[in-house]
C-alpha positions in Angstrom: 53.2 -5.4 22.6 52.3 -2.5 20.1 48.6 -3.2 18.5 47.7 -1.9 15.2 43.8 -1.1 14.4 42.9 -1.5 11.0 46.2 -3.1 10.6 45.3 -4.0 7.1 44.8 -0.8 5.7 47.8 1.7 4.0 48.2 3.4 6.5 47.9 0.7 9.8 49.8 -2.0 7.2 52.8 0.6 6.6 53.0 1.2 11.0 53.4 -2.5 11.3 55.7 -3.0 9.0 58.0 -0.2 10.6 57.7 -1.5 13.7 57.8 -5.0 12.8 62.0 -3.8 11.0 62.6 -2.2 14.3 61.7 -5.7 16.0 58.9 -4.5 18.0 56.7 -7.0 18.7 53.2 -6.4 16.7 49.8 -7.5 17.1 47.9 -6.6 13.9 43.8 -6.8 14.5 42.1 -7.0 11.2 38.5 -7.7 10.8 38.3 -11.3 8.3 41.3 -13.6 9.0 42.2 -13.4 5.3 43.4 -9.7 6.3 46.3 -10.9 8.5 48.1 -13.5 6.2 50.7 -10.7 5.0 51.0 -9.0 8.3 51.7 -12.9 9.6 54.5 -12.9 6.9 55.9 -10.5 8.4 56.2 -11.6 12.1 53.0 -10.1 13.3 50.3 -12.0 15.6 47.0 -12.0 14.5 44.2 -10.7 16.1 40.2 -11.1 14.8 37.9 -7.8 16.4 35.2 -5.6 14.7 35.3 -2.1 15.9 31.9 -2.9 17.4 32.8 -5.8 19.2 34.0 -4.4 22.7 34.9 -7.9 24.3 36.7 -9.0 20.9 38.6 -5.2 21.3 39.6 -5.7 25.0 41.0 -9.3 24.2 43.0 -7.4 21.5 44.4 -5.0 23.9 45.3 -7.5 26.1 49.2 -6.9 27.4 49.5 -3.8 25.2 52.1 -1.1 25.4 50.9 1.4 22.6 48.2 0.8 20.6 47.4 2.7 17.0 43.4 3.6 16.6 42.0 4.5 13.5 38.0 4.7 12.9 37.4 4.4 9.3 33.8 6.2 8.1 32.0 3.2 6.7 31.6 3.7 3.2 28.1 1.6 1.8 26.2 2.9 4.8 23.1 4.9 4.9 23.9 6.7 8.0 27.9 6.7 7.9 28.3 9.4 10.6 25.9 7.4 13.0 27.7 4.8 12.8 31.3 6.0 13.0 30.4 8.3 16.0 29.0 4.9 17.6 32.1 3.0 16.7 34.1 6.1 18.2 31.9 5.7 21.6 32.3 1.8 21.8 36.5 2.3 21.5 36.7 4.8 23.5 34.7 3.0 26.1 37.0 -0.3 25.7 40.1 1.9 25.8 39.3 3.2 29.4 39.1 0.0 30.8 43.2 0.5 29.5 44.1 4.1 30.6 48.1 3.0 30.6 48.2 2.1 27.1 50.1 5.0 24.7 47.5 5.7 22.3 48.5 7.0 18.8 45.2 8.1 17.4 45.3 8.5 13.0 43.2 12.1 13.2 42.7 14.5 10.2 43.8 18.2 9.4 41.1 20.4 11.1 39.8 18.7 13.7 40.1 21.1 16.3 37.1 23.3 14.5 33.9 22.4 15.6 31.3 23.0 13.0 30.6 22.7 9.0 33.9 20.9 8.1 31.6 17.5 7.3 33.7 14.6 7.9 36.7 16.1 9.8 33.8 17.4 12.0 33.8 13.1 13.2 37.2 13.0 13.5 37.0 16.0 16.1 34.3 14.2 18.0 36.7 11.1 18.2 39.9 13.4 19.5 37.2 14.6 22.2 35.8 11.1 23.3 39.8 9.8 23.8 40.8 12.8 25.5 38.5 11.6 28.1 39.7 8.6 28.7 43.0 8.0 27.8 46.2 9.2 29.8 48.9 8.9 27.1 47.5 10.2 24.3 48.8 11.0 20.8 47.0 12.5 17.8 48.6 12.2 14.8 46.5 15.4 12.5 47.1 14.7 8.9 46.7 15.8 5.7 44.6 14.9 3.1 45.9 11.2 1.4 47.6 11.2 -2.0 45.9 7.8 -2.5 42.6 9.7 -2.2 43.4 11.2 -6.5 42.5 7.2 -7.3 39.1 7.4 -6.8 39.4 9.5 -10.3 42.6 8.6 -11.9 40.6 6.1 -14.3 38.4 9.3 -15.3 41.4 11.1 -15.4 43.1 8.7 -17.9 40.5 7.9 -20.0 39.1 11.9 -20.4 42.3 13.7 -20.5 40.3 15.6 -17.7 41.1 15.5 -14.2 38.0 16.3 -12.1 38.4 18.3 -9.1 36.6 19.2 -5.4 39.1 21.6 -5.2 38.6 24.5 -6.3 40.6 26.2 -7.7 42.8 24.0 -9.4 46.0 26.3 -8.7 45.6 26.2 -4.6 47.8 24.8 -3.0 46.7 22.4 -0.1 48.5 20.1 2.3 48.8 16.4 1.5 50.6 13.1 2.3 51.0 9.7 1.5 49.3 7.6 3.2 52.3 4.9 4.0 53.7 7.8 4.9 51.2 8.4 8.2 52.1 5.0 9.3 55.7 5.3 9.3 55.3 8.2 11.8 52.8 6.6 13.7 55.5 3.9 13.9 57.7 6.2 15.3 55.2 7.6 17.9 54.5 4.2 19.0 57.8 3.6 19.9 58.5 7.2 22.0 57.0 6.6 25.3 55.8 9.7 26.7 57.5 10.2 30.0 54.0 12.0 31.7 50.2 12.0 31.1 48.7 14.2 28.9 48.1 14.5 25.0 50.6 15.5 22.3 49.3 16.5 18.7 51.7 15.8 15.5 50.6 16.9 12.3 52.0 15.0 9.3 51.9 16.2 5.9 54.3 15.6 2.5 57.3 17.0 1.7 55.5 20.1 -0.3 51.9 21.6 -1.4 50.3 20.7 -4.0 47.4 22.1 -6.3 44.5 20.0 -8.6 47.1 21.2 -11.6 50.3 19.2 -10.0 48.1 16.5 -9.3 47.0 16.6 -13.1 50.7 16.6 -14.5 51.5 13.8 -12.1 49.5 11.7 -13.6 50.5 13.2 -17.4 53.9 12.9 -16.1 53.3 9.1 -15.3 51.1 7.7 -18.2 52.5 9.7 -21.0 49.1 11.3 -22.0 47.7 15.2 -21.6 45.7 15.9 -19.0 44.5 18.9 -17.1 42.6 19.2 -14.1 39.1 21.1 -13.9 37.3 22.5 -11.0 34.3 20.3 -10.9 31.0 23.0 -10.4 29.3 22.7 -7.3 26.0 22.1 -8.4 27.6 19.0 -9.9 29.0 17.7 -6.8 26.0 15.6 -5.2 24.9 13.5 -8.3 29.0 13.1 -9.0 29.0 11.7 -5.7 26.3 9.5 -6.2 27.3 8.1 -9.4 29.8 7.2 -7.5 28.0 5.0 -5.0 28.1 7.5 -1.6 24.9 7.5 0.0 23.2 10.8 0.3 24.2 11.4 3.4 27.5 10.2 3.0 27.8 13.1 -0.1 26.5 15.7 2.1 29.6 15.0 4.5 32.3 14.9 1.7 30.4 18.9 0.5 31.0 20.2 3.7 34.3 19.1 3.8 35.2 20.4 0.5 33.4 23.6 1.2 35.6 24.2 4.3 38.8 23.0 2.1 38.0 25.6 -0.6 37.7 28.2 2.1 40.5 27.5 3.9 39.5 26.1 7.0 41.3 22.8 7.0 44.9 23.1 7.8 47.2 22.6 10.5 46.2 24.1 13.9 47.8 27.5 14.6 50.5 27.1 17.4 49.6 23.7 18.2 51.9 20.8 18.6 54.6 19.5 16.6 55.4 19.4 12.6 56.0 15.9 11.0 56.7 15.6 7.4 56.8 12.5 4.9 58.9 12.0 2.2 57.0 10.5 -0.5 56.3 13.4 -3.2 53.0 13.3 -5.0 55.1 12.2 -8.2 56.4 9.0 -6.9 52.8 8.6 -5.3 50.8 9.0 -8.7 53.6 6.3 -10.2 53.0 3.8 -8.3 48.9 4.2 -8.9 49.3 4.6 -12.8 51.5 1.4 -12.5 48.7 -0.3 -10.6 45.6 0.2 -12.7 
C-alpha cells in the first residue's frame, strides 16, 4: 500500500494519480471527507487524519509500503512556524513507530542551510527530524512552484504590471510545476531502496526562468502587455499583509526572498541526484490564465 499525505493537494493529488495508472494500490489521507471524492474516482481508498492527530496518522499508516509526507506551513495562523515545526515533531514521532516504511518526504531547494532562508529554514528542520527516525528515507528538494505566480496573476492582468520578490526581474532561478513533483514522487515511491539510508533528488523544470519570462507567459497567454517589476523591499511587509499573511508569516516569506535574491537557494553542491519535469512555465501560465 503507498499512502499519500495531503493527497488532495497539486502536488500529493498528481503522486496518486501516477501511481494509481501504474495500478499501485493507494491510500489517499485528506483532512475533510469531501477531499477524497475525486481521489475515490480514481481507485484510491480513503483515509480521514489531521497532521496533528497521531492515532488518526498511525491508523493511516497501517500496512504501508511507502508513504509520501508533506507538511504544509499553515497559512491563516498567527504563529505559522510554531505550528508547522509541531506538526513536523508529531509525524515524525508517528513515523518511528514505522521505521520499515520508504518515506518520500516533498522538501524545498535549500534546505541543507541552516540559518536566514525563512521558510525553507522549516523545511530543513523537518529533513532533520525524519532523518532520525526513518530508515528508508527519500527527500525529494524542489524548486520553487510555477503555481506560486497565481497569487498575483489577477494583479498582473488587471495592471499590465507583474509584481515581483525577485529581484531582479532578469535572474534566472530554478522552478517547477508542481504536478510535476508528484509525478516524481510517484516514481520514488515505487523504487524500493535496496539498503537503509537517505537519498536526496532535487526536481526542478525543464529550464530557468526570470520575473520577465514569467511576465511574457502570462502576455503570451491572455493577449495583453505586461512586464514584470521588482517590487521594493520596503514595500514587501504591508504587500504581504494586504494580502492576508500574518506578521510573522511575512517575516518568513522576507527571509526567504532575501536568501533567493542572494543566491542561497539552489540545489545542494555535489549532493544527490538531478530530476527534472517537463512542464515549461508557458504551458503552466496557460492553464492558470484559462482558470481565472
Amino acid at each position: 500500500m503507498h499512502v499519500i499525505f495531503g493527497a488532495a493537494g497539486k502536488a500529493g493529488h498528481a503522486t496518486a494519480m501516477a501511481l494509481r495508472r501504474a495500478a499501485y494500490p493507494v491510500r489517499a489521507v485528506v483532512r475533510h471527507a469531501a477531499q477524497g471524492d475525486a481521489l475515490a474516482k480514481i481507485g484510491c481508498e480513503i483515509a480521514i487524519a489531521d497532521l496533528h492527530d497521531a492515532d488518526a496518522l498511525n491508523r493511516a499508516l497501517d500496512g504501508a509500503h511507502a508513504v509520501q509526507v508533506l507538511i504544509p506551513l499553515p497559512r491563516n495562523d498567527a504563529r505559522p512556524a510554531d505550528t508547522m515545526r509541531s506538526t513536523i515533531d508529531i509525524t515524525a514521532r508517528v513515523l518511528a513507530s514505522h521505521r520499515d516504511v520508504h518515506v518520500v518526504a516533498l522538501s524545498d531547494y535549500g534546505a541543507e542551510v541552516d540559518a536566514g532562508t525563512g521558510i525553507t529554514m522549516l523545511f530543513h528542520h523537518f529533513e532533520a527530524a525524519l532523518r532520525d527516525v526513518s530508515t528508508k528515507l527519500t527527500l525529494l528538494r524542489s524548486a520553487e512552484h510555477m503555481q506560486n505566480w497565481m497569487r498575483v496573476l489577477p494583479v498582473a492582468l488587471s495592471s499590465g504590471v507583474l509584481p515581483s520578490f525577485h529581484d531582479p526581474v532578469d535572474k534566472r532561478f530554478p522552478t517547477i510545476s508542481a504536478a510535476d513533483v508528484g509525478i516524481v514522487s510517484a516514481r520514488l515511491l515505487g523504487e524500493t531502496p535496496r539498503v537503509a539510508g537517505t537519498r536526496i533528488v532535487s526536481v526542478e523544470g525543464p529550464a530557468r526562468v526570470s520575473a520577465n519570462d514569467v511576465a511574457q507567459s502570462i502576455a503570451n497567454a491572455s493577449g495583453r502587455r505586461v512586464e514584470a517589476s521588482a517590487l521594493p523591499r520596503d514595500q514587501w511587509a504591508s504587500t504581504l499583509a494586504r494580502g492576508g499573511l500574518s506578521d510573522r508569516h511575512a517575516q518568513l516569506v522576507i527571509e526567504l526572498f532575501d536568501a533567493h535574491n542572494a543566491g542561497r537557494i539552489d540545489v545542494e553542491d555535489g549532493a544527490g541526484e538531478r530530476a527534472f519535469g517537463t512542464t515549461t512555465l508557458n504551458r503552466a501560465i496557460e492553464e492558470m490564465v484559462a482558470s481565472i
